[in-house]
Structures are given as C-alpha cells and as structure tokens.
Steps between C-alpha positions, in 0.01 A plus 500: 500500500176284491457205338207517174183267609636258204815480670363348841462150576218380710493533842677202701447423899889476590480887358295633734701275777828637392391877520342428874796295612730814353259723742545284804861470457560895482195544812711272736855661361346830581320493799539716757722393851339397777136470326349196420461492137127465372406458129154514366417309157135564337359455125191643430302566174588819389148617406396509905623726794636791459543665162193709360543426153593133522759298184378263298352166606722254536790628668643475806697657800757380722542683798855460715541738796831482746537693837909491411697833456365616192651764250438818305319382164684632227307674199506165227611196519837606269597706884502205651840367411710850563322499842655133574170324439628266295226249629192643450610662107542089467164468633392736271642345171341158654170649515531635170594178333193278593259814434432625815550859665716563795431835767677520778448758809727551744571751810832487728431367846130332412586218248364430133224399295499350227254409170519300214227551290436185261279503167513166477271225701672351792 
C-alpha cells in the first residue's frame, strides 16, 4: 500500500545510499559464474532522453543495470515475495517510504535493470 504525500518525510541522502547499497549487495550475490560482474549507476533528469511525454520538472532517475543472472519479473511488486524475492519487495516498500517509484526489468541469462524514480530534488 502507498504511503499519502502527508505521510512522507523529506528525502534524506543515507536513503538513497541504503537502496543502492541493497542493489549492489543482491548484483554481486547474484552474478553469474565465471563472469566478471559489471554494474552501471546513472541519474539523470527525468524530463531528457528517452520518454516522449516527459514527468514533471524536478524529478529524477536512477538508473542501476547488472550483467548477473537475472530473473523472470513477476506481474507487481506483491509477486515478488511468493517467487522468493524477498529482496527486491523490500526494495520496493523502501522506495515507497521516502516517495520514490521503484521498476525493475529483468530477463534470465542477461542480468537486471533497475529504476528508482524520485520526485523529490537530490
């Protein structure tokens, strides 16, 4: 369930930290044998690239892909936990709690990506 605007509290730093760390953590337990593991961090205003009818102003995207074993997405985040993804539903409820949006794509055999879209300025 997501949390009412009113309910929020402002965005903090060690937030954002915490959810990346959490992604780290899971690319490295995750990654495929015998592959060097390579994970690729980018923020970028959400308003540029590659959306034709960009959000609002002021928020922001950031982008974590892994090369690591990857996984069959499952429908909402609510799948996540009778699939054994207990991680990223935590990720989820994270996300949810300082405002921000989570989406996560995935395929078997070609690693993960994933976004967390943030309303609030970094």
């Amino acid at each position: 369930m997501a949390l009412k605007d009113a309910e929020r509290k402002p965005l903090r730093p060690e937030q954002i930290r915490e959810l990346l760390r959490n992604v780290i953590e899971n690319a490295l337990k995750f990654r495929r044998p015998g592959r060097p593991l390579s994970v690729k961090i980018r923020s970028e205003d959400s308003g540029q690239g590659r959306r034709s009818a960009p959000p609002p102003m002021g928020t922001h995207e950031i982008i974590i892909e892994d090369n690591g074993i990857g996984f069959e997405t499952p429908n909402t985040p609510a799948d996540f936990a009778p699939s054994g993804h207990f991680g990223l539903l935590g990720m989820y409820e994270r996300a949810d709690l300082i405002g921000a949006r989570l989406t996560i794509h995935s395929t078997p055999s070609k690693g993960t990506q994933l976004t967390i879209h943030l309303s609030q300025t970094l």
